[in-house]
N, C-alpha and C positions, 0 to 999 in steps of 0.2 A: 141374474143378468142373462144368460143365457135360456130360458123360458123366455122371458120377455121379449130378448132379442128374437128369438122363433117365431114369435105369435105378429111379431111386426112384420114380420119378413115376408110371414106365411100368406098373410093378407087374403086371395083369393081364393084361400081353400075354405072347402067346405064345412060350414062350421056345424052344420046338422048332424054330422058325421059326432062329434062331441070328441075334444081332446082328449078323454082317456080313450076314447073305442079307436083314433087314428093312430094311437100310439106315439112313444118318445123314443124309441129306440134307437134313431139314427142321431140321436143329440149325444146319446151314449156314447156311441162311436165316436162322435168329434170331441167328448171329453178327454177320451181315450188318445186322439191327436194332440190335442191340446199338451196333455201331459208329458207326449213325447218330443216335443217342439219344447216345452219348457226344459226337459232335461238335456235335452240338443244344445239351448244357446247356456245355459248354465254351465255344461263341460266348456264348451269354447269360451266363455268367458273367464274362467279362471284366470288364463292367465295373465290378462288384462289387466285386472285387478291385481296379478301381485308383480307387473313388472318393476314398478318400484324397487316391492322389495329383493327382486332378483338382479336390479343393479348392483343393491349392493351385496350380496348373496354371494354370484356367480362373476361380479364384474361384466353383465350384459349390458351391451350399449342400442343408441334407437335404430343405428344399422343391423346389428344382430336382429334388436327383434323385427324389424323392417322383413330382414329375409323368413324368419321363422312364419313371421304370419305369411309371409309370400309363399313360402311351402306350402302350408296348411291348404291354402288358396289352389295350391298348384293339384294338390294330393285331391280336393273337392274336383276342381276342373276333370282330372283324369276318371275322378269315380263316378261321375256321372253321364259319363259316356256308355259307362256299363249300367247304371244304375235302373236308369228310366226302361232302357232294354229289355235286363234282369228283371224287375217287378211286373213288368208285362208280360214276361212268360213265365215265372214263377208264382204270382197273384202275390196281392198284397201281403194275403197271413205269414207268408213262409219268407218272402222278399224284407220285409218290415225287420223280422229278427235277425234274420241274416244281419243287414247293416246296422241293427241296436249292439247286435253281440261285437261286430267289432268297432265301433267307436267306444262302447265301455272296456273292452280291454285296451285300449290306446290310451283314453282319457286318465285312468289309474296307472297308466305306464310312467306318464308323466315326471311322480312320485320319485322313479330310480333318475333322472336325470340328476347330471352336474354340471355340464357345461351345452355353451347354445347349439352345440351339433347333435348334440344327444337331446335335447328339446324339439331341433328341428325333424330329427325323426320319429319322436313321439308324437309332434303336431302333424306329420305327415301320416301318418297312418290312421292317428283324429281323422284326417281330413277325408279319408278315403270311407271311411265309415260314415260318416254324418254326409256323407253324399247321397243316401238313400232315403232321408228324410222326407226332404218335401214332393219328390216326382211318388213317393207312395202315397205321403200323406193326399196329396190332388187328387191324384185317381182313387183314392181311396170316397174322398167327397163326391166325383164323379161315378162313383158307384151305390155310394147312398143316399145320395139328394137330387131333387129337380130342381132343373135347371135354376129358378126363380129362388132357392134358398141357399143355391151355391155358394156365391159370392159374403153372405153372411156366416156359412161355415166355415170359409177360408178364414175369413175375418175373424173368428171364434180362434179356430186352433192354431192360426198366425199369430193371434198373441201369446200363445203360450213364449212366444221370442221376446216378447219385452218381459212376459213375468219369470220367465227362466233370468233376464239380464236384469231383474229388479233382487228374485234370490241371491245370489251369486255373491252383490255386494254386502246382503246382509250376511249371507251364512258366512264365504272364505275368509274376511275379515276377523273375525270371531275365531274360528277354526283356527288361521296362521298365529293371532295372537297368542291363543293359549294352549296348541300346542304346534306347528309348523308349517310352513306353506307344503311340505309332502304330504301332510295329513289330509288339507285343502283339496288336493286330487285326489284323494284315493276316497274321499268322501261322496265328492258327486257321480262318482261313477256306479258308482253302489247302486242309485236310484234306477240306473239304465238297466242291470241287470234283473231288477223285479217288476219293471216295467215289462219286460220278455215275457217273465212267467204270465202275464194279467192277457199281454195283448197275446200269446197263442192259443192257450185256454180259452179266451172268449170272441176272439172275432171271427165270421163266416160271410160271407156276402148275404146279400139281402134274400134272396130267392133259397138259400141253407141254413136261412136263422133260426133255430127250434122257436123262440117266443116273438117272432114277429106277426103282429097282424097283418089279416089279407090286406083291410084298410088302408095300413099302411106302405104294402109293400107297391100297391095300386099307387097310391101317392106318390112314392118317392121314383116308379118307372113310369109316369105319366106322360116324361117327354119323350119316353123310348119309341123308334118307326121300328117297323121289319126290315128296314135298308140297314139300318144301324146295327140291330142284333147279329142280322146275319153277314155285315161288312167283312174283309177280309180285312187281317192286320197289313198296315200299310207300310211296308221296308222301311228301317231306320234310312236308308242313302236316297231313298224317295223323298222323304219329309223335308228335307232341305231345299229342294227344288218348291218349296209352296210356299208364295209371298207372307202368308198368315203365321209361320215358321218362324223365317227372318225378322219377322214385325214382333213376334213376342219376344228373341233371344237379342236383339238391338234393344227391347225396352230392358233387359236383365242386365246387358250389359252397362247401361249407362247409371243406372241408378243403384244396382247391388253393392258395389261397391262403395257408395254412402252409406251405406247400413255398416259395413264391413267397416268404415272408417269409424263410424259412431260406437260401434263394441269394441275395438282396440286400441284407439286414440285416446276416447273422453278419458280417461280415468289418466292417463300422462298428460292431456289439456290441462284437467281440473289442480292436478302436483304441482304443473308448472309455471302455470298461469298464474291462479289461486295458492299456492304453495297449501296445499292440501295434504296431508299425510294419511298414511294409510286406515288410520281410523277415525278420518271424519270423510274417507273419500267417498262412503256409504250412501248417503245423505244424498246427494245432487245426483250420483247415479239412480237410486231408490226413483227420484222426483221423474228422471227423465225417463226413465224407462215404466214408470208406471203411466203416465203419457202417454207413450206409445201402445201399453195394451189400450188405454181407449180408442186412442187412431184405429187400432187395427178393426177393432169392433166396431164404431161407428162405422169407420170404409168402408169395412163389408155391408153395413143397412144403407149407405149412402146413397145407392141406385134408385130406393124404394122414394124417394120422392119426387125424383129425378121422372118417375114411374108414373108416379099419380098425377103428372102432368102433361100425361100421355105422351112423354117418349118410348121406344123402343126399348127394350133390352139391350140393345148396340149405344143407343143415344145415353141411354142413362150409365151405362160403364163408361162411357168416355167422359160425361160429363162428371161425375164422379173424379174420375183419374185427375183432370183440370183444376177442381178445386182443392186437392191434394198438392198437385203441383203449386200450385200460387202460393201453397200456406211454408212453403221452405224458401220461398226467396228468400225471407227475410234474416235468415242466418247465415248470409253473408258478411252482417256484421257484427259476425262473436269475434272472428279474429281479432279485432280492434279495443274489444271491452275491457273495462278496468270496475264492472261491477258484476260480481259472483252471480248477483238473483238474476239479473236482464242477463247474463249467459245463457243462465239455468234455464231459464223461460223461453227463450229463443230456438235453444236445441230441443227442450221438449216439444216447442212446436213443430219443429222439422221432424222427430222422431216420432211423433204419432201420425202427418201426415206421411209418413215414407210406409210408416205399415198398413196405413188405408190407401194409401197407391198399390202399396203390395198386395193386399186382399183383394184387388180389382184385379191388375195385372195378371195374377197367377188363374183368377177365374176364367179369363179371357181364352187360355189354350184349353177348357171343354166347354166353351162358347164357340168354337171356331174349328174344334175337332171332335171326330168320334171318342169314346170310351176307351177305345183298344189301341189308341195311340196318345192316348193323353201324358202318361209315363214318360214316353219316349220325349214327347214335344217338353214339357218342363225339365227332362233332364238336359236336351239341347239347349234352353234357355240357362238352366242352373251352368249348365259350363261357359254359356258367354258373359255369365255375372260373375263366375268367378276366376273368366279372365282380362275383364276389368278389373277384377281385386288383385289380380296380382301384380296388374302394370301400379294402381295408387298405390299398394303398400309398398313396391320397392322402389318407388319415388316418394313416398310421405316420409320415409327413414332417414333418406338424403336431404328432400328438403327440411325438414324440424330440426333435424343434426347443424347443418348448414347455416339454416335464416334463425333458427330458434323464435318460428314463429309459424301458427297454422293458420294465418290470414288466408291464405293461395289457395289453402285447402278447403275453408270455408265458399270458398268465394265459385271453386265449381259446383261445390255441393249447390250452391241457391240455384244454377240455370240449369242442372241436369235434366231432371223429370220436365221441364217443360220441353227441352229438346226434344226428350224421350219421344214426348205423347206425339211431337209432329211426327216425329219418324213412324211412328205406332200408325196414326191415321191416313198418310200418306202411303204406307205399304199394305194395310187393310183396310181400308175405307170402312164402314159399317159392320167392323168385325164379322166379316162375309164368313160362312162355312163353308169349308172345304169341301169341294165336291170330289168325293170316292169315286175311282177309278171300275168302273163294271167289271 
């Protein structure tokens, strides 16, 4: 899938040049994303999957976990102020492990909790670590691909988020059955720490790769100017004053947070709704969330036709984002359902269109900024998405507690992204680039 998806992407390269002589190395690298995005929403979704059984485990109720996830949320928000920062002056290699090593020792901390205060600071230190995720994993595509293939690497290693959240329910399931939801943690974290050993051993930037071809290396800096190269890093308290800033961290905000609801809700929707138990909850999560890695992967190629019909690179990501958006209206009405499959259906469509919004959206901050600030701008975004997830989780707790019912909840989810994108195009018009300061 991933060849395939390249060669479409790639479209205007040079094909004379012949796929092995341009080489595949930079798909490497986004494997390498890939995998750490799948063990990312895999740790975070554990516990998802077994609040259930930690109602009755621990006596956790939906305000408890309300706030735990509100932590979690809180602990991303605060780590990614440092994060984006942090990875741009450390570079990806060394920044990358930093925050793998400690959300795997959080994620396995898990394990020793007993009650929801001692979860809520095991999720809060999750949270601080799996803040480094994505403002690396961007700039990290901003470092190995031209512009024109961007947005399908996003789209590539952005799914590892639905296929982490499609493992999760196969594997903890299994694991809590036969032998306990602490083994369930201390299982998936496992994966983060030999993901370390792979990604410091083998990644270097493009320009310090021992087996990169010239071919390639030519290719993937194709869009590089001498303005860009030799730009100065542009102050984190700078970056806020530039409309393009606002317009990405306004789109994180309004929509992250659907996401955020879709990995800790579904699985107490589908208990409660569906009176599902913990081992057939597998199944409908499996469906949706395998969904979603197609969303994320088509988004990301979605530009390319958009392209062939001679829009712009601006035209075709917003057009894009539009058709993303439209396709979540319509689960607005899960809340109301009384049939498992038209749920099932409804939210996979929302959850693959959220991740092909999301492979656009995140392409857009190095559409609209230099390299050496790209970190920075997606961590600024990462914190206004997840402080929109902190305000719906600690009103989704109250409300379900309360109405014992996620109609309300649904029913933002359908208009978000469309809001979004106004606010997106109103505050950037043409997803203009920033103009650097002399």
């Amino acid at each position: 899938m991933k060849d395939a998806g390249a060669a479409v992407e790639m479209g205007s390269a040079p094909e004379s040049t012949g796929r092995a002589r341009l080489g595949q190395v930079r798909w490497t690298i986004c494997a390498m994303l890939f995998a750490a995005t799948s063990i990312n929403y895999m740790d975070r979704q554990v516990i998802a999957i077994l609040e259930p059984t930690l109602q009755k485990a621990i006596g956790l109720t939906q305000v408890d976990y309300g706030y735990i996830v509100a932590g979690f949320q809180a602990a991303y928000a605060i780590g990614v102020v440092a994060a984006g920062w942090l990875i741009d002056r450390l570079g990806t290699r060394l920044g990358y492990c930093l925050f793998m090593g400690i959300w795997a020792l959080s994620a396995m901390a898990h394990s020793l909790a007993n009650n929801a205060l001692e979860f809520g600071i095991a999720r809060f230190s999750l949270g601080l670590g799996e803040s480094g995720n994505f403002p690396a994993a961007i700039k990290t595509v901003a470092e190995w691909f031209p512009q024109k293939e961007r947005s399908l690497a996003t789209g590539i290693f952005n799914s590892g988020a639905a296929v982490g959240a499609v493992l999760a329910p196969v594997l903890v399931p299994w694991v809590a059955l036969h032998y306990s939801w602490r083994v369930a943690f201390l299982v998936t974290g496992v994966f983060s720490l030999l993901w370390i050993v792979w990604w410091f051993r083998y990644y270097r930037k493009p320009a310090q790769f021992p087996r990169l071809t010239t071919a390639e290396l030519e290719y993937i800096q194709q869009d590089a100017t001498p303005s860009e190269a030799t730009a100065p890093k542009i102050p984190w308290p700078r970056l806020w004053s530039y409309r393009q800033t606002w317009a990405f961290a306004l789109g994180k905000f309004m929509t992250d947070p659907i996401w955020w609801f879709f990995l800790f809700w579904l699985p107490s929707y589908f208990s409660s709704r569906f009176h599902l138990t913990l081992a057939h909850l597998g199944l409908p999560l499996v469906v949706v969330y395998t969904a979603s890695t197609v969303g994320s992967i088509g988004g990301g190629w979605l530009p390319v036709p958009f392209r062939k019909l001679g829009m712009s690179n601006a035209q075709a990501r917003i057009g894009a984002m539009l058709v993303c958006a439209c396709c979540v209206v319509p689960i607005y009405m899960a809340g109301h359902l009384h049939s498992e499959t038209t749920a099932i259906a409804l939210i996979s469509l929302a959850a693959a269109a959220h991740q092909g919004w999301s492979a656009n959206l995140f392409t857009t901050s190095s559409d609209m900024f230099p390299k050496s600030a790209v970190g920075s701008v997606v961590g600024i975004g990462t914190l206004a998405g997840s402080v929109g997830g902190i305000l719906l989780a600690t009103s989704a707790g109250w409300i379900i507690q309360i109405t014992h019912s996620y109609a309300s909840l649904f029913a933002l989810a359908s208009s978000a992204y469309l809001v979004a994108l106004l606010i997106i195009t109103l505050l950037a018009p043409g997803l203009q680039k920033v103009e650097l300061p002399a």
